[in-house]
N, C-alpha and C positions, 0 to 999 in steps of 0.2 A: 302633297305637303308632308313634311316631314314633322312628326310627333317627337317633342322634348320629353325624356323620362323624368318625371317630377318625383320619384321613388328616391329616398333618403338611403346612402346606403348603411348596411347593417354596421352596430356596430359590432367591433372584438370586445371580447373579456380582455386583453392585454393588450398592453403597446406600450411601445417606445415614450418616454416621457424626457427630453432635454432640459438640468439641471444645473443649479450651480451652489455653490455652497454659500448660503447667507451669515449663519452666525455657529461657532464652535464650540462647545463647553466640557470641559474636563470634569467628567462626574468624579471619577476615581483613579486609582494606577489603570487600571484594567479597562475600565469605559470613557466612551468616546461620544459626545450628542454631537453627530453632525443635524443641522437645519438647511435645507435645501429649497428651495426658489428656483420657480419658472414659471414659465407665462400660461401653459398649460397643465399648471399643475391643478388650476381650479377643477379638472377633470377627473382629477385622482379619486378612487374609490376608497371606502373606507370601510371594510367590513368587518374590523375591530378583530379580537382575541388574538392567534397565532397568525395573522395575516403576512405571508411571505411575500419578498421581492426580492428583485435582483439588483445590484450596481452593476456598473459595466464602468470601467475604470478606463481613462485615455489611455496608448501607447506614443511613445516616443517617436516626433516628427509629425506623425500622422493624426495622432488623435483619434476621431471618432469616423476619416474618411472612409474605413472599409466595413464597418457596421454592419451587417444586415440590417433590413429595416422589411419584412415580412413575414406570412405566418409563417414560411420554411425557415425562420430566421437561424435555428439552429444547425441545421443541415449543412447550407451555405456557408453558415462560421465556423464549422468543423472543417470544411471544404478547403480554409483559406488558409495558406502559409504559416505555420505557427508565427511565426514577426507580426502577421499583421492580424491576428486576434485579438480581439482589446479581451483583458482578462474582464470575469467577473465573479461574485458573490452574492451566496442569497443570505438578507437579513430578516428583520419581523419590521414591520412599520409600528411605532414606539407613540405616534398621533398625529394626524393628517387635519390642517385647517384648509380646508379649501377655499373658504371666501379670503382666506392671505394667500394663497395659491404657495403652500407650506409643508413639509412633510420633515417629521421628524426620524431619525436613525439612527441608534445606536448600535455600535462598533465595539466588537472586543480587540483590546491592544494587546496579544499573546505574546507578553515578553516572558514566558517562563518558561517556554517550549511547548506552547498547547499547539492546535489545530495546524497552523500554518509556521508557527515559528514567529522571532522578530523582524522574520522576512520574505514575507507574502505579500502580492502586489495590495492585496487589501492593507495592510499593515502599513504599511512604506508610503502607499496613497493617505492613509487617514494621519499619520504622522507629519507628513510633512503638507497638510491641506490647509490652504487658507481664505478668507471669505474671495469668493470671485471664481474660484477653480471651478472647473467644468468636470461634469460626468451624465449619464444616461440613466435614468430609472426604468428596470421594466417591471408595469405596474398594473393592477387593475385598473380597466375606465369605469367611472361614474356609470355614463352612458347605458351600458350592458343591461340591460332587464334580466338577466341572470345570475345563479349563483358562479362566480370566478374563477372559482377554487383557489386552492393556494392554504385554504385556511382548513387546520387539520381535528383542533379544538372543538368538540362538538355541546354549542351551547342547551342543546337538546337533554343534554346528563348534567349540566350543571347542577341541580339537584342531587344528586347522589352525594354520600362522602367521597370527598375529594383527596385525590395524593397527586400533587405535582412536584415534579423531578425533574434536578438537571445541573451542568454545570454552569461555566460562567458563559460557555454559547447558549445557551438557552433561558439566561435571565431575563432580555430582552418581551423573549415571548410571553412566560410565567408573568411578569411583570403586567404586561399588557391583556393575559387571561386576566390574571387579580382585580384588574379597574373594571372589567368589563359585567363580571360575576352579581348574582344577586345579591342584597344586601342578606338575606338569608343562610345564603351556603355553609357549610360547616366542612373543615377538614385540614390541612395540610400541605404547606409548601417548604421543599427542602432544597436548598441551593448551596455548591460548592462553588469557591471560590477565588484565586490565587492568594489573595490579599486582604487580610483585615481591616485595611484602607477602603477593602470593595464594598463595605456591605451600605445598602442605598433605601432612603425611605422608600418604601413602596406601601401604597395604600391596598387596604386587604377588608373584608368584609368581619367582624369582630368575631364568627364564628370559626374562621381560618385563621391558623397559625405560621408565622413564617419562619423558618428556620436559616439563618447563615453559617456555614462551612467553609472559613478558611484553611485552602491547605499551607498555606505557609511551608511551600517545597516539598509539603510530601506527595507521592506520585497523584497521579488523576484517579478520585475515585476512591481513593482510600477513606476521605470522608464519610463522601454519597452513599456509597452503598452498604455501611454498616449504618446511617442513619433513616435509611429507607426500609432495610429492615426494620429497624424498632418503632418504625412511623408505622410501617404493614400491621408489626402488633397493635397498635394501640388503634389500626383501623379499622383493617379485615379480619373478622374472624377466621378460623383455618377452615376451609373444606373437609367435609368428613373423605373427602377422594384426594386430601393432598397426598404429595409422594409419590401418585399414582402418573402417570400422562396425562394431559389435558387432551381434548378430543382435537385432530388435529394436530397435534405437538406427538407425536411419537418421536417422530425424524430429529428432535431438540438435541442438539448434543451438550456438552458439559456448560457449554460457555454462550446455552440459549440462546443457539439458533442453529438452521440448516447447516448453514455454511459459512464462516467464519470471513468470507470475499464477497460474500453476496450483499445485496443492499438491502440493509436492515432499517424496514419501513413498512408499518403496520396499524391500521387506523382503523378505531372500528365505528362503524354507521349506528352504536345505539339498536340495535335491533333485539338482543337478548336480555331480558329481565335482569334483574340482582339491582341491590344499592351501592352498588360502588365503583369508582371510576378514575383509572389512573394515569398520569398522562405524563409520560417519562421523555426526557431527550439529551442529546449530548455526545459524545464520543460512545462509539461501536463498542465498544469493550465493553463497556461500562454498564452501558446500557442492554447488553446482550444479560450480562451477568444479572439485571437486578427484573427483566423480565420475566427469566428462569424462575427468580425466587417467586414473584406473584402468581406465575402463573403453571408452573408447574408444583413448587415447595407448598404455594398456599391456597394452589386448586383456586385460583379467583378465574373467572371465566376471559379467554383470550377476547371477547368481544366488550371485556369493559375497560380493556388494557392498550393505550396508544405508545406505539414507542418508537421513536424518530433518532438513529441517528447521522446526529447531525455533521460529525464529521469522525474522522480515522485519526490515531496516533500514526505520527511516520507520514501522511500520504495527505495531497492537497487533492480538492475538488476536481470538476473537472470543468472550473473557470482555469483555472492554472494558467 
């Protein structure tokens, strides 16, 4: 006789989620709420703060027929004819209702030449999307008894003073740290952003302050980074070893970091003492330059310093 395996199989931390767009709202010039609906979305994980995902955007004709759909999934869609890639993008999940089987997204519209241009498949898909359009979430499962990953934000230092950084790609996330934070926290959120039309209520805990930075065309970062300087003042004291090399940072060159091509992404696990902790993202430049400052100019320790960026002037991901 032949034994049936009654064994459940494992599940993944990620998978494919099939999507559609329920409801749209124009927050600003600059953002975009998509609301997405599926039938499996009640599966969606929800592990709050900088929680990353991907869309996967249909192509022309085909749609979603050459997908991967496994754990090689990237492998294979590298593999596959550029035509028939469906592009995608990683964004932060903005609030996830599972029992409406609901995931909300918000989209930066870079009509001013930021990340992708006014014409990136993300751009051109969120612009021209309307309720019913189809697309793919790759997302964390419910399911999983583990931690995901994805999520870079360590609620472990949330205590500490806080400095969050970034521009208008990184509102999203900031936005989404803020709700999640104790009612306690104390510290600091600094946000650039194309448009003075952008700036958006975001709920913040009354010890944190939130700062808006319209550039109103002046370049990327011209804000940011002189106001994250004078946030570092008014946060970090200086190291008595600023000036000097952080331990580890020798190799830093002018514009903080190794290598100016290299993927700049650095997250620290909370493992080193100190009160403070800064959690930077946004365009490589930018972000390179305002690491420098913390953590070489002002000796704050590279293990309290996260810095993600999120994307290149000039250069698209490599959804493309």
């Amino acid at each position: 006789m032949t034994e049936v395996s009654t064994v459940t199989p494992p599940v993944a931390a990620w998978r494919l989620f099939p999507a559609e767009v329920a409801r749209l709202h124009r927050m600003s010039p600059s953002f975009l709420r998509v609301t997405l609906t599926g039938a499996d979305l009640d599966s969606f994980a929800d592990p709050g703060y900088d929680q990353r995902i991907k869309l996967v955007f249909p192509i022309p004709v085909h749609g979603f027929r050459y997908l991967p759909d496994s754990p090689d999934w990237y492998a294979r869609w590298r593999a596959l004819p550029t035509e028939l890639r469906n592009p995608f993008r990683t964004y932060t999940t903005r609030a996830v209702r599972r029992h409406l089987r609901e995931v909300d997204v918000d989209i930066v519209l870079h009509d001013d030449g930021g990340a992708y241009g006014p014409h990136g498949p993300a751009a051109r898909w969120a612009l021209a999307a309307r309720p019913g359009d189809q697309l793919v979430v790759m997302g964390p499962d419910h399911g999983y008894p583990g931690d995901h990953g994805g999520r870079e934000f360590q609620p472990a230092l949330a205590g500490r003073t806080l400095l969050l950084a970034g521009d208008e790609t990184a509102v999203p996330a900031i936005a989404a740290i803020l709700e999640r934070l104790p009612a306690g926290s104390r510290g600091e959120a600094v946000l650039e952003v194309p448009h003075p039309e952008d700036l958006l209520d975001l709920p913040a805990p009354p010890g944190v302050t939130v700062t808006w930075l319209p550039r109103s065309g002046a370049p990327h970062g011209s804000r940011l980074i002189p106001a994250v300087r004078a946030a570092a003042e008014r946060l970090i004291p200086t190291s008595p070893v600023a000036g000097a090399p952080a331990v580890g940072a020798a190799a830093l060159d002018e514009s903080g970091g190794t290598d100016p091509d290299e993927e700049l992404w650095e997250v620290p696990m909370g493992l080193s003492g100190g009160g403070h902790y800064a959690w930077l993202a946004g365009e490589s430049g930018v972000i390179r330059t305002l690491r420098r400052h913390l953590v070489t100019e002002r000796g704050l320790d590279r293990e309290s310093v996260a810095f993600m960026g999120y994307w290149r002037l000039g250069r698209a991901d490599d959804g493309a």
